[in-house]
RODO-2510 file (C-alpha; in nm, 4 decimals, decimal comma):
residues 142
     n   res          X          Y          Z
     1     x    -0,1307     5,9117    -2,0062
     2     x    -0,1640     5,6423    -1,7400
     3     x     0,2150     5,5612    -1,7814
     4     x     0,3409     5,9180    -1,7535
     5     x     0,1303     5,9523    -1,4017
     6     x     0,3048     5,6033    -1,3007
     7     x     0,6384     5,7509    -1,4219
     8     x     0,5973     6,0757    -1,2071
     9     x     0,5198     5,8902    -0,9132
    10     x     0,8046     5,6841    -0,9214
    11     x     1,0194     6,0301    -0,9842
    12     x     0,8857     6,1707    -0,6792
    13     x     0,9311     5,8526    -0,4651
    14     x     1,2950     5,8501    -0,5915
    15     x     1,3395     6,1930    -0,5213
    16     x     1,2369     6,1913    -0,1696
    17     x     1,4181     5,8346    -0,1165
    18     x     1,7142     6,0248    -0,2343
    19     x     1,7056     6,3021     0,0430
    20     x     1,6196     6,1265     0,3076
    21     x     1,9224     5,8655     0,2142
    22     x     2,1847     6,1733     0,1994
    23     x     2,0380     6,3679     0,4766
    24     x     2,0595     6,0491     0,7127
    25     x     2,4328     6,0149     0,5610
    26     x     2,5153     6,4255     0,6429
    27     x     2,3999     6,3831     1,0174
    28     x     2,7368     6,2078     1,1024
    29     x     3,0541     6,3788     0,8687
    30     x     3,3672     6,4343     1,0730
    31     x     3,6837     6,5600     0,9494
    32     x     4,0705     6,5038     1,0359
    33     x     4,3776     6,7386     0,8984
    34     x     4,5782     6,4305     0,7555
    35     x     4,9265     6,5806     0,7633
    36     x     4,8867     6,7330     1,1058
    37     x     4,8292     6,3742     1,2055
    38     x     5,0830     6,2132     1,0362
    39     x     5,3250     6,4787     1,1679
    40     x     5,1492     6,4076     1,5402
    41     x     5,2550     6,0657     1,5015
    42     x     5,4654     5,9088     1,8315
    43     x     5,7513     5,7705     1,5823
    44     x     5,7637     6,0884     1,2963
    45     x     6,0275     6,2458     1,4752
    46     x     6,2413     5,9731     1,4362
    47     x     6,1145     5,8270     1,0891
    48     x     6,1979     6,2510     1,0080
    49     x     6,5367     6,2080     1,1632
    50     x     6,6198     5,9141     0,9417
    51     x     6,4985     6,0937     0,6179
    52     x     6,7457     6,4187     0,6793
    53     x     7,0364     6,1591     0,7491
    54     x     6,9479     5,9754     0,4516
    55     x     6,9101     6,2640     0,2461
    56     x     7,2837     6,4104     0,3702
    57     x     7,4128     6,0333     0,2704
    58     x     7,2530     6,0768    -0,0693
    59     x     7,3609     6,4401    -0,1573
    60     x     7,7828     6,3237     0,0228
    61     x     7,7742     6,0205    -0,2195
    62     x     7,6804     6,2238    -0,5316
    63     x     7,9234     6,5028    -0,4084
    64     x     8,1921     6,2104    -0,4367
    65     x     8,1032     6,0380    -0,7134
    66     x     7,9847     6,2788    -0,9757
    67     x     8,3147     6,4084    -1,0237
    68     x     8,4183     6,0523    -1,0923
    69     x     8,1610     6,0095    -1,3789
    70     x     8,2176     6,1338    -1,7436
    71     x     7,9449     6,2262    -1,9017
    72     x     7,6044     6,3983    -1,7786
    73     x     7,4242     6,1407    -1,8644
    74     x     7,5676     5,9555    -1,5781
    75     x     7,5579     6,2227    -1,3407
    76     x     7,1722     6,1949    -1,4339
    77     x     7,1640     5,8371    -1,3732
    78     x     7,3239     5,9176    -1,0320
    79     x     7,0932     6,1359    -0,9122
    80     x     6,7918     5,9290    -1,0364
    81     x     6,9532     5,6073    -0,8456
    82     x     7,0012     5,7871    -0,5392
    83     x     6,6326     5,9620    -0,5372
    84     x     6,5087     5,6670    -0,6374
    85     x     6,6187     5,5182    -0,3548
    86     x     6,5727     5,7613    -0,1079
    87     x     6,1501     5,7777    -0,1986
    88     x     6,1701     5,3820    -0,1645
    89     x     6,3059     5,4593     0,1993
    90     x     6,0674     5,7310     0,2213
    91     x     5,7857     5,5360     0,1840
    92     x     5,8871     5,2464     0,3767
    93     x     5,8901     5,4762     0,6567
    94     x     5,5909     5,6533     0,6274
    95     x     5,3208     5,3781     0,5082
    96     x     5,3076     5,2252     0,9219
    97     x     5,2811     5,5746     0,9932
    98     x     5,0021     5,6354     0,7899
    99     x     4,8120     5,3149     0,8405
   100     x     4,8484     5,3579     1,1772
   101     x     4,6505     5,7003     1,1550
   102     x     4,4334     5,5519     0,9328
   103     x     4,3315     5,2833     1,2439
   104     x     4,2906     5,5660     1,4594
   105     x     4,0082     5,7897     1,2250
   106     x     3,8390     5,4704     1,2036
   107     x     3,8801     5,4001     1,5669
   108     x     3,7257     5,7707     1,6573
   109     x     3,4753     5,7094     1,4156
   110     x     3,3607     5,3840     1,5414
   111     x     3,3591     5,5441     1,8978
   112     x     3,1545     5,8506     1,7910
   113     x     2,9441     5,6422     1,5893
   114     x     2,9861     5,8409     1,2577
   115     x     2,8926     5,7461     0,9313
   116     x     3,2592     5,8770     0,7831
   117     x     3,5467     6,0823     0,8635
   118     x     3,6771     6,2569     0,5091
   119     x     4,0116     6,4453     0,5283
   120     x     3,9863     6,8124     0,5816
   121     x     3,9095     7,0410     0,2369
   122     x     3,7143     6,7496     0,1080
   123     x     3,3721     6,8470     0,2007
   124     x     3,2525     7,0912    -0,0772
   125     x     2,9478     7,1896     0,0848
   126     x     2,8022     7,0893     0,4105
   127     x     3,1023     7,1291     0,6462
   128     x     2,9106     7,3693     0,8674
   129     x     2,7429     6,9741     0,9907
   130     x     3,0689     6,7979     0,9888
   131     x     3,2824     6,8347     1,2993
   132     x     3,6409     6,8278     1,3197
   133     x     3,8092     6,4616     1,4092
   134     x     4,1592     6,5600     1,4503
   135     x     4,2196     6,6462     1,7835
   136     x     4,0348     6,3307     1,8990
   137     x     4,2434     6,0809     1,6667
   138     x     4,5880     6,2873     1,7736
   139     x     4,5414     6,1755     2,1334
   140     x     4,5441     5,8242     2,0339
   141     x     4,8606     5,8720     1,8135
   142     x     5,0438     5,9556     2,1456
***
């Protein structure tokens, strides 16, 4: 009997560490719309820019070679190469882009001493506490 009295009281202690832990943890959420800042960023225009020209390259040199080819299997192979290629140039291009937001959020979040900044839609519940990080981080992307 003596055990299931200690074993309650270390229930309840756990409990109430447990909310007081994720209530201190709620009081500073903030939230950023990731794609409006990566689309914010000084140098997408450009890094966008690059991506339709490369795209137009890709879809002229399939346009001119595919006719070339004999089977479909090598029209296939084509068309893989040359999207292949074009997500490797894709994401050459975006990843600074994306770090650099990244350094930003963490940046804001520093400044506004928060205990995270999660990317909008994450919260489940709780978002009426969290306050919106993306204007704030946008003005440093500029």
């Amino acid at each position: 009997m003596k055990l299931r009295k200690q074993l309650a009281s270390l229930a309840v202690v756990g409990m109430m560490s447990v909310v007081a832990a994720s209530s201190a943890f709620a009081a500073g959420v903030g939230y950023v719309n990731f794609d409006t800042l990566v689309q914010a960023h000084k140098d997408f225009p450009k890094v966008s820019a690059q991506m339709q020209s490369a795209i137009k390259n890709a879809n002229q040199e399939f346009a001119k070679k595919a006719p070339t080819l004999k089977t479909d299997q090598e029209k296939q192979e084509l068309g893989r190469q040359l999207a292949q290629n074009l997500s490797k140039l894709e994401n050459s291009l975006i990843v600074p882009i994306e770090k650099d937001v990244v350094n930003k959020v963490e940046q804001v979040r520093k400044d506004k001493n928060l205990d995270c900044i999660v990317a909008q839609g994450a919260i489940i519940a709780g978002a009426d506490k969290a306050t919106d990080e993306t204007q704030e981080v946008a003005k440093l992307l500029k």
